[in-house]
DOPAMI-27761 format. One record per residue: residue in three letters; x, y, z of N, C-alpha, C, O in turn. Coordinates in pm, whole numbers, padded with zeros to 5 digits, always signed. Example, Ala and Ser with C-alpha at 12.3 -4.5 7.8 and 13.67 -1.06 7.14 Angstrom:
BEGIN
ALA+01319-00569+00780+01230-00450+00780+01320-00330+00780+01424-00332+00846;SER+01285-00225+00708+01367-00106+00714+01290+00003+00787+01341+00114+00804;
//
This chain:
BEGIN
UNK+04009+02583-03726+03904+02656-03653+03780+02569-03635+03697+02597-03548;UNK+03765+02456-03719+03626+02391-03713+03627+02336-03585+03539+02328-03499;UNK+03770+02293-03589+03812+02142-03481+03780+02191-03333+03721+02141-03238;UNK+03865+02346-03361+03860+02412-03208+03682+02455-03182+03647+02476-03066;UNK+03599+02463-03272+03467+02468-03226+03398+02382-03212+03297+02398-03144;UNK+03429+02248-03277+03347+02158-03249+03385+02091-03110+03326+02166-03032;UNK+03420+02037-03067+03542+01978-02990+03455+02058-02846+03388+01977-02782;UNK+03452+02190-02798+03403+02219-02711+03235+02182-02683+03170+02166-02579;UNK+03202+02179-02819+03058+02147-02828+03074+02004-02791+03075+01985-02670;UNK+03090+01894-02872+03138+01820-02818+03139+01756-02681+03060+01670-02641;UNK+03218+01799-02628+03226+01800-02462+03128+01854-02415+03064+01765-02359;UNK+03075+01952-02405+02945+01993-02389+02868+01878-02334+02848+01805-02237;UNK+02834+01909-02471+02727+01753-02508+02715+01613-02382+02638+01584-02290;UNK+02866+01541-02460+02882+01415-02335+02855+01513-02214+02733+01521-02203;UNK+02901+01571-02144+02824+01638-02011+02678+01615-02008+02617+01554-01920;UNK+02644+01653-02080+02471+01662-02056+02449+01556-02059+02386+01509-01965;UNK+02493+01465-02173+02386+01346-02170+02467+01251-02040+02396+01163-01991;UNK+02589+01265-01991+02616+01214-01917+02582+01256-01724+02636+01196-01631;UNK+02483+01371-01707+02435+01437-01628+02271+01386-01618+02208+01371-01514;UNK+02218+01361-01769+02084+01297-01790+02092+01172-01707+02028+01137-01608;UNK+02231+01091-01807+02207+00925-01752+02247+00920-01613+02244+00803-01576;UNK+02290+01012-01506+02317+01040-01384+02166+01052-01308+02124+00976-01221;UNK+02120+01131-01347+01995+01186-01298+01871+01053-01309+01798+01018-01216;UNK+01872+00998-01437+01796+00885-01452+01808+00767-01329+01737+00725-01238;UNK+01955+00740-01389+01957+00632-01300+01941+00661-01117+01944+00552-01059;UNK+01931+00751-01043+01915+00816-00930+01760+00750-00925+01710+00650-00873;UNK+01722+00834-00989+01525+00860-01011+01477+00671-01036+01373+00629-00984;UNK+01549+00599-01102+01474+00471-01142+01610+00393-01035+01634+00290-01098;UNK+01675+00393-00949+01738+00310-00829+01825+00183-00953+01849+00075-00899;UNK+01849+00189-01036+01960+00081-01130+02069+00065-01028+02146+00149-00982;UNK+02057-00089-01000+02123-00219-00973+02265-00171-01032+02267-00122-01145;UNK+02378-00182-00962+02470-00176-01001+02573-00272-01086+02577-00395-01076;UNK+02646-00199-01161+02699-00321-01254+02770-00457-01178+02742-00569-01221;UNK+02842-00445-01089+02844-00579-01058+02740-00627-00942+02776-00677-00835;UNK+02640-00609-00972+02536-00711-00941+02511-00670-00737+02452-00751-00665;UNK+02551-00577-00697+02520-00594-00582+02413-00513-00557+02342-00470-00648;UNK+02390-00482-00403+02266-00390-00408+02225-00230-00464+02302-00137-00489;UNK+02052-00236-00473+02040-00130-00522+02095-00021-00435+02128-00038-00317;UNK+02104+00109-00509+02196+00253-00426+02085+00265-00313+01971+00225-00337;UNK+02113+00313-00206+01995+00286-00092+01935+00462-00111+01990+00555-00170;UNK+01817+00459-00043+01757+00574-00018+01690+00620-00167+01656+00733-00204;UNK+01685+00476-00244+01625+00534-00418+01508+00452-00395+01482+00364-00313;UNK+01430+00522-00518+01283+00457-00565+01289+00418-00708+01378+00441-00789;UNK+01157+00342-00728+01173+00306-00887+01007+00303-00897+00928+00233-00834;UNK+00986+00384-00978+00865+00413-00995+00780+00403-01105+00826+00439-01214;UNK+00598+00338-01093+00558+00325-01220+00609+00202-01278+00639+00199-01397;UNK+00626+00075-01185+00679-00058-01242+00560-00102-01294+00491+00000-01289;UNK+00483-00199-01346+00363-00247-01413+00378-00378-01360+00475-00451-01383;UNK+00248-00415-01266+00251-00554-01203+00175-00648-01263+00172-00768-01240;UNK+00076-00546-01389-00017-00628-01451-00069-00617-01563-00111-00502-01572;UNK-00093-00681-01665-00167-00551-01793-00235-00461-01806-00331-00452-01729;UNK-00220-00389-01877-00323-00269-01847-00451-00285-01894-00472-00338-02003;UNK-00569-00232-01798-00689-00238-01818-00711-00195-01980-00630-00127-02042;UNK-00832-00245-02032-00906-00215-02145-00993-00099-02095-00959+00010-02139;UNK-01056-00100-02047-01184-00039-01988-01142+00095-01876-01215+00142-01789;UNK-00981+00141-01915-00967+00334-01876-00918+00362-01954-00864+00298-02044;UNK-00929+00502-01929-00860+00638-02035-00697+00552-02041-00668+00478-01946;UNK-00649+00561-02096-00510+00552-02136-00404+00693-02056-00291+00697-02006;UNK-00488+00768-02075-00447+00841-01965-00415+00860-01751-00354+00935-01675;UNK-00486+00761-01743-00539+00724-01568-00456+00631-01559-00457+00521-01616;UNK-00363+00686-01468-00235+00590-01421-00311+00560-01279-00308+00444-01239;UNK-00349+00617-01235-00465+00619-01080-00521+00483-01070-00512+00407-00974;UNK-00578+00464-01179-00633+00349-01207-00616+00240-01268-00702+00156-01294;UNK-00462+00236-01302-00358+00122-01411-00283+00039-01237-00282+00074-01119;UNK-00237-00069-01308-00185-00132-01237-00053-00111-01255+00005-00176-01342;UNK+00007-00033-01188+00152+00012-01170+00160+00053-00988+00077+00080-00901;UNK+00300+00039-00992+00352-00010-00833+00480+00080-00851+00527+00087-00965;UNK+00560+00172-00718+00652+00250-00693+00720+00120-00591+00651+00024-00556;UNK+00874+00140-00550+00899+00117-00439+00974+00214-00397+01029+00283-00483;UNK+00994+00244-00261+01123+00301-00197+01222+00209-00117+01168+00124-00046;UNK+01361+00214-00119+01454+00126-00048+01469+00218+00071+01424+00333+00070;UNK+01535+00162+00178+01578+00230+00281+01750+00292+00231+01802+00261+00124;UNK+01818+00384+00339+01922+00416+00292+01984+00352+00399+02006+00381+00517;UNK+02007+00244+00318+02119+00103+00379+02139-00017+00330+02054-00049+00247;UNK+02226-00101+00353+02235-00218+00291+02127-00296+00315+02054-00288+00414;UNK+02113-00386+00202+01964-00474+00256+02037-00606+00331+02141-00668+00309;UNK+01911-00619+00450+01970-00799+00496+01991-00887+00414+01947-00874+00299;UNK+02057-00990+00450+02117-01103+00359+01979-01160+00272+01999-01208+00161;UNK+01842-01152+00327+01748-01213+00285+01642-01066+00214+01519-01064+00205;UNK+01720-00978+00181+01618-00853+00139+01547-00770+00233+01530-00840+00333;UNK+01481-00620+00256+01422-00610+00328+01335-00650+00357+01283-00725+00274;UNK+01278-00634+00462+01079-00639+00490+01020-00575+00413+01078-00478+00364;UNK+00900-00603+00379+00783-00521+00282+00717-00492+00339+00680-00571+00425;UNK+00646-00335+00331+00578-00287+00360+00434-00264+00243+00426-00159+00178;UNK+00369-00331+00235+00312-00287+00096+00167-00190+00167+00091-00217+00260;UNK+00174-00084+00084+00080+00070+00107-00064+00065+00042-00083+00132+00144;UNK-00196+00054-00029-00282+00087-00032-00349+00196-00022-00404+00211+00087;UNK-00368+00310-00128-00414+00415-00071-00559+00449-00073-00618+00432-00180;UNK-00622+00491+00022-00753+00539+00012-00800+00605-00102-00727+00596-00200;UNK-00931+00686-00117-01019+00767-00191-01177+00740-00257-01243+00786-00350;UNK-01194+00637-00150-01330+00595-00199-01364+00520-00330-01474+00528-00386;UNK-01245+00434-00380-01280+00370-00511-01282+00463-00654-01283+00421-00770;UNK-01282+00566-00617-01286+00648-00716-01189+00758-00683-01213+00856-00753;UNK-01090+00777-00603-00968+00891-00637-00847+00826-00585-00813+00709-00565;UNK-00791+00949-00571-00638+00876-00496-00527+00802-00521-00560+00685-00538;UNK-00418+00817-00530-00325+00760-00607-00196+00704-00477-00191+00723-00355;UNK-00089+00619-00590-00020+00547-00483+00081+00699-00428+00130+00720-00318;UNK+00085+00769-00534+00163+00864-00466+00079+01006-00446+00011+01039-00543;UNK+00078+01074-00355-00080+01151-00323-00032+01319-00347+00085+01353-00367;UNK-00138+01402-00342-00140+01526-00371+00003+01592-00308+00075+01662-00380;UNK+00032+01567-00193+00118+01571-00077+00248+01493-00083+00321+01487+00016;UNK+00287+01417-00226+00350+01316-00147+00320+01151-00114+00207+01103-00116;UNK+00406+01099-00093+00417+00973-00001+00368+00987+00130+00392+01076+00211;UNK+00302+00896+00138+00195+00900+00323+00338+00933+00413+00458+00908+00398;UNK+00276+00986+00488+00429+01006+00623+00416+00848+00708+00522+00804+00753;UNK+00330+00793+00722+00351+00642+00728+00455+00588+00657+00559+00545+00707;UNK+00426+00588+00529+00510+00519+00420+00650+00556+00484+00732+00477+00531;UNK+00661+00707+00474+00807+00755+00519+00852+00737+00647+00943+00815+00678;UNK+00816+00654+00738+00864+00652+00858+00864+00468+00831+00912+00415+00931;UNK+00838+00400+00760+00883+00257+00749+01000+00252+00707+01095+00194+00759;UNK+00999+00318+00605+01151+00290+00536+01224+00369+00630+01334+00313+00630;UNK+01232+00488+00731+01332+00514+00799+01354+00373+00870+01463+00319+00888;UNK+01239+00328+00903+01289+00184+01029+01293+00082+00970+01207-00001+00999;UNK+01388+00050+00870+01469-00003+00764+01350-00101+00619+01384-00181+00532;UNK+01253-00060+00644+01157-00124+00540+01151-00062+00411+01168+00056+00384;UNK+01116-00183+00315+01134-00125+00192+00966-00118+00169+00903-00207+00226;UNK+00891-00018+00091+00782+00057+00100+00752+00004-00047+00825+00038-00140;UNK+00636-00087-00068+00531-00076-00160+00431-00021-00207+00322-00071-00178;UNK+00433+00086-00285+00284+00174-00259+00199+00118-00419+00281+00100-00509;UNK+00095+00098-00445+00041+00010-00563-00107+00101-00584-00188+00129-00496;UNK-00113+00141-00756-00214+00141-00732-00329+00055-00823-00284-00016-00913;UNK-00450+00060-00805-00544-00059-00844-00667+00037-00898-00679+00159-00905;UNK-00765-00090-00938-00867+00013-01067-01011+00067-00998-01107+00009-00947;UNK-00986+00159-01013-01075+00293-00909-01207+00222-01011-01187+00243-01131;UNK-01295+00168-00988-01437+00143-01038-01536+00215-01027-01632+00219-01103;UNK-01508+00304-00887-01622+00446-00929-01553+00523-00944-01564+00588-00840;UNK-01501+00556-00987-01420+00665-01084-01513+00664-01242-01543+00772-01293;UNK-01553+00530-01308-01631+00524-01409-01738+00474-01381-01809+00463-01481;UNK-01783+00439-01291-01972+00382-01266-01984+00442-01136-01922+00427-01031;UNK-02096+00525-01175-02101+00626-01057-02285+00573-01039-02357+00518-01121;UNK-02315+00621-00891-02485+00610-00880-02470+00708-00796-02376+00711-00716;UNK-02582+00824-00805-02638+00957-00757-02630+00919-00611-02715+00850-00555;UNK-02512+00973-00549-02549+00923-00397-02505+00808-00308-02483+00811-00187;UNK-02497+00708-00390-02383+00648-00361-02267+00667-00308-02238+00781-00347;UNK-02146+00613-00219-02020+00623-00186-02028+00549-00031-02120+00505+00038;UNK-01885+00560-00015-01805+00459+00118-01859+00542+00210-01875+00462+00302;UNK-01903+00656+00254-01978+00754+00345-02096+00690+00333-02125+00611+00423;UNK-02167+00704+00250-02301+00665+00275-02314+00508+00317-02398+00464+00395;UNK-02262+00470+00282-02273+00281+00319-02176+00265+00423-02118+00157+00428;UNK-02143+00368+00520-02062+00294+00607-02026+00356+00738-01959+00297+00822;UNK-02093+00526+00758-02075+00623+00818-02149+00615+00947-02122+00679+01049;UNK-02281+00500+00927-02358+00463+01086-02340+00311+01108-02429+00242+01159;UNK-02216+00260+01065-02237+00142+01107-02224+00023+01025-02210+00025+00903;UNK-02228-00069+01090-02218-00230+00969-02342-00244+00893-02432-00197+00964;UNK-02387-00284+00789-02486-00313+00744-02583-00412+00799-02543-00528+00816;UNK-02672-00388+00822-02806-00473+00881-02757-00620+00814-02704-00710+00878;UNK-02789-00624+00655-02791-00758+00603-02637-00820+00605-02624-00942+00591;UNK-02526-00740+00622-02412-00817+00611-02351-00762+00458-02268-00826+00393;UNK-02396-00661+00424-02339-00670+00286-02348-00552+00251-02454-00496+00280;UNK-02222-00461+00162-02268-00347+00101-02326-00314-00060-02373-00403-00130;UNK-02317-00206-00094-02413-00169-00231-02365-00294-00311-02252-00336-00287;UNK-02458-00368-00424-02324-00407-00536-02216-00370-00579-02118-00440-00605;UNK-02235-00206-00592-02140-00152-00685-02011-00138-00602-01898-00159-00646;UNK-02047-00091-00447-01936-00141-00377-01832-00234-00334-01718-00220-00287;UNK-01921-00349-00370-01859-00516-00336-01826-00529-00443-01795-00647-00461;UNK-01811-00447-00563-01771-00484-00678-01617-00379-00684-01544-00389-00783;UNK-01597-00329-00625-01562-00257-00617-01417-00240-00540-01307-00191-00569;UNK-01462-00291-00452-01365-00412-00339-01342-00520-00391-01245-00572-00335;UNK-01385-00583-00473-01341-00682-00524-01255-00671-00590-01154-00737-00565;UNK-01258-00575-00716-01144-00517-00853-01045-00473-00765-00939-00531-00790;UNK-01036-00404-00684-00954-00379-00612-00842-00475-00521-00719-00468-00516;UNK-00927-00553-00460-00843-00657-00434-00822-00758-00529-00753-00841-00469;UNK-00840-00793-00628-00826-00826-00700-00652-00832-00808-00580-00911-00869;UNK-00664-00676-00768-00513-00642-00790-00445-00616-00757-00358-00571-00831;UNK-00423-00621-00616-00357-00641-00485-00317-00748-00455-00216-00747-00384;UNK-00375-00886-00494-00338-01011-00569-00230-01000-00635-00113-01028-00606;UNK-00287-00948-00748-00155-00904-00883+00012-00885-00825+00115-00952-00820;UNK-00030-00768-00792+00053-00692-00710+00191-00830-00663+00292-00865-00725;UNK+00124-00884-00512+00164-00974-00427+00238-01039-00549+00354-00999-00559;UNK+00201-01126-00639+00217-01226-00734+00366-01113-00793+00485-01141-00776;UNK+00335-01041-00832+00452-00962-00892+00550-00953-00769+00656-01012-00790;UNK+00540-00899-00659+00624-00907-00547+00725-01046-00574+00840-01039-00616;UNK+00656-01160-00543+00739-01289-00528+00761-01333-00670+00835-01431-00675;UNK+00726-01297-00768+00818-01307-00896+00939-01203-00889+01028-01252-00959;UNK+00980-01090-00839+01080-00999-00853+01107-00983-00690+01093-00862-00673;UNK+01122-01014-00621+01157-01024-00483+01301-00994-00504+01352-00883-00486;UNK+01364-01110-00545+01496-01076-00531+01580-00944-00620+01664-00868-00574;UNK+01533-00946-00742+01562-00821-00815+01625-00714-00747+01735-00665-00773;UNK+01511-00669-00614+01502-00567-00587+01505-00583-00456+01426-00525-00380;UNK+01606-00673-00413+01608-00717-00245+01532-00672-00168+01537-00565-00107;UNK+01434-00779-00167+01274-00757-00083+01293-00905-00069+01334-00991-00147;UNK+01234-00909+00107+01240-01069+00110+01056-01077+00145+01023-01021+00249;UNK+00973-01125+00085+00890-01190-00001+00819-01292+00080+00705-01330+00049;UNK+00906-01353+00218+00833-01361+00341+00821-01296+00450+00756-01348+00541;UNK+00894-01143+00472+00838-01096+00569+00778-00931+00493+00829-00823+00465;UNK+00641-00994+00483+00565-00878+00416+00420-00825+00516+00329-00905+00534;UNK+00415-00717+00561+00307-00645+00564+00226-00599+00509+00275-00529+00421;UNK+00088-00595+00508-00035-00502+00405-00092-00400+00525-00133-00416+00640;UNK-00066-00259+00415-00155-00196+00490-00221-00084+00433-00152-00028+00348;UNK-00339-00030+00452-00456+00006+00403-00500+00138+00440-00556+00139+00550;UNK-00491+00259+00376-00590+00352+00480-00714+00387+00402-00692+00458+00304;UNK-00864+00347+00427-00980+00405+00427-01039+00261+00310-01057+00141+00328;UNK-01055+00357+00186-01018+00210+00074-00994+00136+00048-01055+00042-00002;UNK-00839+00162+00087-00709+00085+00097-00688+00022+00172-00609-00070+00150;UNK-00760+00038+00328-00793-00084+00431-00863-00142+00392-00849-00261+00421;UNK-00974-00110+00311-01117-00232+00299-01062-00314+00207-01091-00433+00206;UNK-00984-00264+00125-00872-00371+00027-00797-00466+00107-00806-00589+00103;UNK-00734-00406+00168-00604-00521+00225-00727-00579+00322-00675-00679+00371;UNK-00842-00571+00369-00861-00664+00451-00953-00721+00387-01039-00771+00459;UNK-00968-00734+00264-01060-00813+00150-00920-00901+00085-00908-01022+00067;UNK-00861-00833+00068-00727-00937+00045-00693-01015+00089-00665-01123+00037;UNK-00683-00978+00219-00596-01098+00311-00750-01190+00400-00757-01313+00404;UNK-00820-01130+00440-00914-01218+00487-01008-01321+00433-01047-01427+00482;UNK-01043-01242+00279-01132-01300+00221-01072-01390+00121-01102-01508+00105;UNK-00995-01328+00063-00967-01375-00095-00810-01502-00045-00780-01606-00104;UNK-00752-01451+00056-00697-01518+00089-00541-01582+00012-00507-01700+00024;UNK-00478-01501-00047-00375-01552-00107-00272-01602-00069-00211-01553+00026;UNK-00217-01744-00157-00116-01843-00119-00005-01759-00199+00106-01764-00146;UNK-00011-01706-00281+00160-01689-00357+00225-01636-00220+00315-01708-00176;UNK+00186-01499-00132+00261-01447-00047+00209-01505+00046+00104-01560+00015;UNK+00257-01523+00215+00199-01528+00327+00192-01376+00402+00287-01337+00469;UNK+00082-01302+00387+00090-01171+00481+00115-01183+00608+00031-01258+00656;UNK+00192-01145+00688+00265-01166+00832+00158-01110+00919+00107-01162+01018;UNK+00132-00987+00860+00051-00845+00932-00026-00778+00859-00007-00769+00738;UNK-00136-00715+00929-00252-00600+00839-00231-00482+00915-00222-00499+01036;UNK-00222-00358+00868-00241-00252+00942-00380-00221+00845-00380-00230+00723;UNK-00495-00185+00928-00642-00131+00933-00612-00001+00974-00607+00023+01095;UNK-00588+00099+00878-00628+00257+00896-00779+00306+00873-00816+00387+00788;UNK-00838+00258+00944-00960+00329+00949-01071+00292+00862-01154+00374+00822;UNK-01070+00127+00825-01079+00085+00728-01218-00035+00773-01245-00052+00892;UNK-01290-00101+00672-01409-00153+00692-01427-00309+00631-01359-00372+00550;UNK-01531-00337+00693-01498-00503+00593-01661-00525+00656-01705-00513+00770;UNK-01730-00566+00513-01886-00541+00586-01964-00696+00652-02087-00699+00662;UNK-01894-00796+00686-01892-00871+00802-01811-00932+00848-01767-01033+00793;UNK-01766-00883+00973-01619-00941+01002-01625-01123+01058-01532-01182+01114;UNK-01752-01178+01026-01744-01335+01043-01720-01365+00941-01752-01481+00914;UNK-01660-01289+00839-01592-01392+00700-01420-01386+00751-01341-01462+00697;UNK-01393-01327+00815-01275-01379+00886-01276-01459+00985-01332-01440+01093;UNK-01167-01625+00931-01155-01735+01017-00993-01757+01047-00889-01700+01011;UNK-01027-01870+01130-00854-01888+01211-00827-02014+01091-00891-02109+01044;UNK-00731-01971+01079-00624-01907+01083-00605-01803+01030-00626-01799+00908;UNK-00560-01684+01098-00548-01559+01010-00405-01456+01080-00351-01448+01190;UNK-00392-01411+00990-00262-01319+01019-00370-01194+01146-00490-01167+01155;UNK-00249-01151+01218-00327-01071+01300-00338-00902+01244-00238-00849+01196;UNK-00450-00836+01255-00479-00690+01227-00417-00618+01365-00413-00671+01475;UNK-00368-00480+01331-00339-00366+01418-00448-00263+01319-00439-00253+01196;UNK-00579-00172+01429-00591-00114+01397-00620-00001+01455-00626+00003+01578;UNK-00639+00086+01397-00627+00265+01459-00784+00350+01377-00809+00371+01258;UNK-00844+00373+01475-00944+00421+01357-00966+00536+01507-00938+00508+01624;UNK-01031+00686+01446-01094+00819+01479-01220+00774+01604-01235+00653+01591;UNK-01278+00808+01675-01368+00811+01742-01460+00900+01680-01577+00898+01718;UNK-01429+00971+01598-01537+01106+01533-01491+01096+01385-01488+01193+01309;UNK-01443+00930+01339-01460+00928+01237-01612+00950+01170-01679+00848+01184;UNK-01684+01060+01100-01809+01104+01008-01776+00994+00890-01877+00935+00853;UNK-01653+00956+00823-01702+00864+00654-01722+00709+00677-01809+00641+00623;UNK-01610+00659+00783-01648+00539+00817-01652+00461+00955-01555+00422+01020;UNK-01761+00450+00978-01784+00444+01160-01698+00340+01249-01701+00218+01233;UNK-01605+00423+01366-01543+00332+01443-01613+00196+01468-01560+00093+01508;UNK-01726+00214+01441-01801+00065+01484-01686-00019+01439-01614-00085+01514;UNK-01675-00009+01299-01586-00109+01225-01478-00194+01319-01479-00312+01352;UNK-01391-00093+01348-01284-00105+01365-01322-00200+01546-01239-00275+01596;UNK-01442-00173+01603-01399-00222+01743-01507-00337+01680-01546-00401+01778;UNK-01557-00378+01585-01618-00508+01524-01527-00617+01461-01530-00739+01471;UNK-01465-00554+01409-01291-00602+01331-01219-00685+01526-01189-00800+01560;UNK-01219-00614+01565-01127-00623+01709-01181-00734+01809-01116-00796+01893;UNK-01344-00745+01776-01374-00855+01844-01412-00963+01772-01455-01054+01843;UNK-01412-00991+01623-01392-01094+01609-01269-01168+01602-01256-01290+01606;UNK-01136-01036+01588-01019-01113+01627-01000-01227+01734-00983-01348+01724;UNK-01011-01125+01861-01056-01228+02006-01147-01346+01975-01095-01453+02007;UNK-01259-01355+01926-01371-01495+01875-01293-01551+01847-01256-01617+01944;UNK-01228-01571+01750-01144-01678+01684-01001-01727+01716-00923-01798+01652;UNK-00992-01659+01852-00857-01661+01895-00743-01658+01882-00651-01730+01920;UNK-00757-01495+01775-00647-01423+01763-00566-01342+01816-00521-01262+01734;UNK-00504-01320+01986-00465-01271+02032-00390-01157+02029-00378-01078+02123;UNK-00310-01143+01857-00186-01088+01895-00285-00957+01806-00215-00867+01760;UNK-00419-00946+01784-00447-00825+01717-00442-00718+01768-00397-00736+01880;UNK-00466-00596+01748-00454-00485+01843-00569-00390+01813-00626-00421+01708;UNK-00630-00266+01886-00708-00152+01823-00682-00079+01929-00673-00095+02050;UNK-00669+00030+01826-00614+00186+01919-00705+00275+01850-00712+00299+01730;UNK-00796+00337+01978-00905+00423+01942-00841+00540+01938-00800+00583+02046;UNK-00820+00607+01834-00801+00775+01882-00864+00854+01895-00917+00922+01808;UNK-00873+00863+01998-00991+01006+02024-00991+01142+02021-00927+01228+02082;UNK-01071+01144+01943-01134+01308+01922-01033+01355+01794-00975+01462+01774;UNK-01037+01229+01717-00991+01218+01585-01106+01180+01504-01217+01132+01529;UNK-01036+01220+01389-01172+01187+01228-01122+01079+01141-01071+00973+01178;UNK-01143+01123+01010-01096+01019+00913-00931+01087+00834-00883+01200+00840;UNK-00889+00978+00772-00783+00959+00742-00631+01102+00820-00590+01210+00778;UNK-00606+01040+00911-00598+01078+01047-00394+01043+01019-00348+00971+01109;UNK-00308+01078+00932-00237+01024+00859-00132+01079+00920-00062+01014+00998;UNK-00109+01209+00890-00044+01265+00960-00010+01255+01193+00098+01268+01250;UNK-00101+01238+01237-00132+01215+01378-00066+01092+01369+00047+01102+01416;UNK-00095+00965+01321-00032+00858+01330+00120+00847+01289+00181+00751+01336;UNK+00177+00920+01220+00292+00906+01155+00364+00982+01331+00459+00934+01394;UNK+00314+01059+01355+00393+01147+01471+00312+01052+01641+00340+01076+01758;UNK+00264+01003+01614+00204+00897+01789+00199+00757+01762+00154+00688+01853;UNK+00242+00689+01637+00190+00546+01668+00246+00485+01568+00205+00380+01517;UNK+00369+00566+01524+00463+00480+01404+00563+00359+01526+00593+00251+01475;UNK+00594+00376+01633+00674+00262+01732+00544+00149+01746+00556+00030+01718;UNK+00413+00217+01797+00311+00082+01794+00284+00002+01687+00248-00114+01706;UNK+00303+00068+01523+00295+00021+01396+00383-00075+01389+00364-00197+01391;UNK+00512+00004+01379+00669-00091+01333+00715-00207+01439+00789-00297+01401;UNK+00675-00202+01553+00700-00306+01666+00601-00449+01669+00633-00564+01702;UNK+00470-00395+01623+00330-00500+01586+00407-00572+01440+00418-00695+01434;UNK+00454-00490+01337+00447-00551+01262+00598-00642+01252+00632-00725+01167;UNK+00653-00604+01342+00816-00679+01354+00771-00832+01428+00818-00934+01377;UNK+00671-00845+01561+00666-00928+01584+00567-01014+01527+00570-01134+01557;UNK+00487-00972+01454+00440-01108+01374+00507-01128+01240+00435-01174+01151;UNK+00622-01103+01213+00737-01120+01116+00785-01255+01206+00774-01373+01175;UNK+00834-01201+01314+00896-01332+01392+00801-01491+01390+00834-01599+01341;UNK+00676-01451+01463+00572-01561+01519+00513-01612+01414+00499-01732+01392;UNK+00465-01495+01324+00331-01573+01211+00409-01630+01131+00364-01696+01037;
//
């Protein structure tokens, strides 16, 4: 009688835990045992591109350096997919790589058009140093700055941020192949924050580990666009006409110093009688102008 009760328990059991290690491996995308590609249409989430800060809660993943990806559901090219790497907005102080909602419907319309999706996030600095009044609205809502420059706490701010967007990249081309990502045809792209990042990244700070192909500028700011020189990867950007937090100025200031320096292949698409982070509208009117900009400077750049 023991045998006949244990025995069902037993079985039981292996079920479950063999339903767990089912479910796991789904949720974290595990490489298959003989070595070929990951299962398509999986993510792996919460990878760590960098040490973790001293200076947050232990609790604030928002603000830790950890990175998600999504694969497409398909085999990867012989050389890995394209990268899409994501940036998310919130003013330095909110916002995460994966948002209240979800994954940006951007994000989700790359990987339909076979890209593998980087979303990263980096250390929110006003989230813990705050000034009464302060924020990306107030320093950016009428315009470029007179002197060329925003608050300290902002340029500090943008800096930490890109800073680990660096990281990031550097982790990319150390694990590229891991996770079949090919590591030269990579995109950055940015909405609000997350633009003033990727275009502090790629313009200013300038990193050799990756070559960025492409910038997508969602609505995004850079407080003098003569610190961008030629040679430079080309920007596509899309910013509101009735953007109120950060003024289209930007974006048609961004657009002509492209042309100055004789960057041709940049783009700007005004939308009108649009606002800020405008995410949704773009995912449904201007994901073919996105994915086609960023295919051909994959080819050229």
């Amino acid at each position: 009688m023991k045998n006949t009760k244990w025995k069902p328990r037993l079985t039981a059991s292996l079920f479950i835990i063999l339903l767990t290690c089912t479910a796991n491996c789904f949720a974290q995308g595990i490489t298959k045992a003989d070595g070929t590609y990951t299962e398509p249409g999986r993510y792996i989430k919460d990878i760590r591109y960098g040490n973790p800060r001293s200076d947050i809660s232990p609790k604030d993943r928002s603000s830790d350096r950890l990175l998600d990806i999504y694969l497409p559901n398909q085999k990867p090219p012989q050389n890995g997919f394209p990268v899409f790497i994501f940036i998310h907005g919130g003013g330095f102080s909110g916002g995460d790589k994966y948002g209240k909602s979800g994954l940006s419907p951007i994000c989700k319309a790359m990987i339909d058009r076979g890209f593998a999706v980087v979303s990263i996030n980096y250390y929110l600095r006003m989230k813990y140093h705050k000034i009464s009044g302060l924020s990306c609205q107030s320093q950016m809502s009428n315009g470029l700055p007179s002197d060329k420059k925003f608050h300290p706490l902002i340029q500090k701010s943008i800096e930490d941020a890109s800073a680990d967007a660096v990281k990031a990249l550097k982790w990319l081309k150390k694990n590229a192949d891991k996770y079949h990502l090919d590591s030269h045809s990579v995109a950055l792209c940015g909405g609000s924050a997350g633009a003033i990042t990727a275009l502090h990244t790629v313009y200013v700070r300038q990193p050799k580990t990756i070559k960025i192909k492409a910038v997508i500028n969602l609505w995004g700011a850079i407080e003098n666009p003569e610190i961008i020189t030629a040679p430079s990867p080309p920007v596509l950007t899309l910013h509101g006409d009735r953007d109120k937090l950060i003024s289209v100025k930007y974006g048609y200031a961004i657009q002509q110093r492209m042309k100055d320096i004789g960057n041709t292949n940049s783009m700007l698409y005004i939308m009108k009688n649009r606002g800020h982070a405008e995410y949704n509208y773009v995912a449904l009117n201007y994901m073919n102008e996105i994915s086609d900009f960023i295919k051909r400077q994959l080819k050229q750049w």
